[in-house]
C-alpha positions as CSV (number, residue, x, y, z in Angstrom):
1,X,50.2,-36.2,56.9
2,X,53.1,-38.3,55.2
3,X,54.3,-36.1,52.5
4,X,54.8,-39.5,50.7
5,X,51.0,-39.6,51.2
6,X,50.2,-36.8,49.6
7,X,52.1,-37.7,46.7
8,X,50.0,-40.7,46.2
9,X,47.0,-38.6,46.4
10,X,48.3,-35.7,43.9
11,X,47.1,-32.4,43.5
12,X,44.0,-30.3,43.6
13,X,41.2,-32.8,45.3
14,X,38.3,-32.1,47.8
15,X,38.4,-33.8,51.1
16,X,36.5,-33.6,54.0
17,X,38.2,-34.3,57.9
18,X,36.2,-35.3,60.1
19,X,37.4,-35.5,64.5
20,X,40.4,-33.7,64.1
21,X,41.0,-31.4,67.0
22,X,42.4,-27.9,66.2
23,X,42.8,-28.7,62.2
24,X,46.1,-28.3,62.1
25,X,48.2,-29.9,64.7
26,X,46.4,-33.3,64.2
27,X,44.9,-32.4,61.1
28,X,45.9,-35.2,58.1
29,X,44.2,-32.8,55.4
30,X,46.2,-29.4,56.4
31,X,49.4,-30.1,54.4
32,X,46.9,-31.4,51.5
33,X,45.1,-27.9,51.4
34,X,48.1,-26.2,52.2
35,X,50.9,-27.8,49.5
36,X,49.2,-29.5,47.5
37,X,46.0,-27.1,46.0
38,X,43.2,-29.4,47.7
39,X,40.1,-27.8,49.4
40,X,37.6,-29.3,51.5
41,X,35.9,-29.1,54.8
42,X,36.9,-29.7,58.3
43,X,34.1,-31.0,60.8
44,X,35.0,-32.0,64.8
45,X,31.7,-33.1,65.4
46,X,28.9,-34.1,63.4
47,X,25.5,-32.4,64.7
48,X,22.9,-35.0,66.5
49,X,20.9,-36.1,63.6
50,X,22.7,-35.3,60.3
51,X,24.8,-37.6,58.4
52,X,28.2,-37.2,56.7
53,X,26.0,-37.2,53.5
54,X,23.8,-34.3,55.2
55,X,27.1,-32.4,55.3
56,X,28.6,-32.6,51.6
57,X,24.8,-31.5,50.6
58,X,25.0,-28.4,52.7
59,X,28.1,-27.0,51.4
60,X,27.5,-28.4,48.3
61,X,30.6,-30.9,47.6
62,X,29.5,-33.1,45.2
63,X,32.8,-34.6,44.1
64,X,34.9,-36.2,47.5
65,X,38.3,-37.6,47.0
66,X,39.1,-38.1,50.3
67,X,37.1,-38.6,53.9
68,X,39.3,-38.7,56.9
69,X,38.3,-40.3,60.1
70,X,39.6,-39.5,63.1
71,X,38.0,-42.8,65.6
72,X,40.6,-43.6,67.7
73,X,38.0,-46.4,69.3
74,X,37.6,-48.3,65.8
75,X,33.5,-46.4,66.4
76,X,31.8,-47.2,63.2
77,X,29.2,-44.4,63.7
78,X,31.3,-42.2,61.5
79,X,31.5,-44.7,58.3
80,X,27.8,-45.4,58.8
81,X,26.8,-42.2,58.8
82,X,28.0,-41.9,54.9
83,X,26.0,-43.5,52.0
84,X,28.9,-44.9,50.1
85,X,26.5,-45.7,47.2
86,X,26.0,-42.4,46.9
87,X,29.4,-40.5,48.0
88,X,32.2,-42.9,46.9
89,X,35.8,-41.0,48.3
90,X,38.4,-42.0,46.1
91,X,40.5,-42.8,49.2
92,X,39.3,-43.5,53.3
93,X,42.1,-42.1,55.8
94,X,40.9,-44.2,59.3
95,X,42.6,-43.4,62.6
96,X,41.9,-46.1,64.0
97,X,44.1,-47.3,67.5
98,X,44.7,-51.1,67.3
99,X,43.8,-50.8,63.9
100,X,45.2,-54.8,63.5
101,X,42.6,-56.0,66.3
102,X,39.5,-54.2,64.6
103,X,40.8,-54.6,60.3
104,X,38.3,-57.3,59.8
105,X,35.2,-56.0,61.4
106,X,35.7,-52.2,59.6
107,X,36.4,-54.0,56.4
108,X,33.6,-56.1,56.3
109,X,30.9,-54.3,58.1
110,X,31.7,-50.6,56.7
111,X,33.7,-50.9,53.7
112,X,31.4,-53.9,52.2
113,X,34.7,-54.9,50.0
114,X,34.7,-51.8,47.9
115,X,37.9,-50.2,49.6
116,X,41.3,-52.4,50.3
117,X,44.1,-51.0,52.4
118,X,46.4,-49.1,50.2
119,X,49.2,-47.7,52.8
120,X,49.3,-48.5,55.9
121,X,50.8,-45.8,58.1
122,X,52.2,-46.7,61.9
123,X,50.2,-48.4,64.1
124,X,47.1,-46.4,63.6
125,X,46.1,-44.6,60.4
126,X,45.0,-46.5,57.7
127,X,45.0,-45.4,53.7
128,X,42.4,-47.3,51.8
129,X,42.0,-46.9,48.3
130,X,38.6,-47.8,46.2
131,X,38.8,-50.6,44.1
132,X,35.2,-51.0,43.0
133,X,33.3,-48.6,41.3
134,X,29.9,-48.3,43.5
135,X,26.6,-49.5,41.0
């Protein structure tokens, strides 16, 4: 992660990283939890039948500031496997590749207007940042 990233994000939040290989060479969160005071949880794969939701519950993290995605294939499964009227991440970190190509469809399908891009990071990671409260 973008050390200017985690400057946006500050200090001492909860996140949970979801895809990310061996959690640190790929990991976005690592420097977060390492630099920065944040804590959270790192899942590769999500077990056949629970939910993202499923997972916060388990460990009991009730508060989530950020959720990083690793879906290289623009997969919506992950996004749609979190109730974001329930769980409302402050920010979304998406890996998406040809993030340009797919924007529109993750916007509208997964993000239902409640997150809008807030840094855009190469060609493939995506920052978005909430922008309305969830009712």
């Amino acid at each position: 992660m973008d050390r200017a990233v985690a400057e946006l994000l500050g200090r001492d939040g909860t996140f949970l990283e979801v895809g990310l290989g061996d959690g640190i060479g790929y990991s976005t969160t690592h420097v977060l939890e390492r630099d920065y005071g944040w804590h959270g949880l790192l899942v590769e794969v999500i077990p056949a039948g629970a939910t993202l939701s499923d997972i916060l519950d388990r460990v009991r993290i009730d508060r989530l500031d950020l959720l990083s995605l690793h879906m290289p294939s623009g997969d919506c499964e992950g996004l749609s496997a979190l109730d974001l009227t329930r769980e409302a991440p402050r920010y979304l970190l998406l890996e998406v590749w040809g993030w340009e190509a797919k924007r529109e469809r993750l916007e509208s399908k997964l993000l239902h207007g409640r997150y809008r891009p807030a840094l855009v990071l190469g060609d493939c990671d995506v920052l978005y940042e909430l922008s309305q409260p969830i009712s």
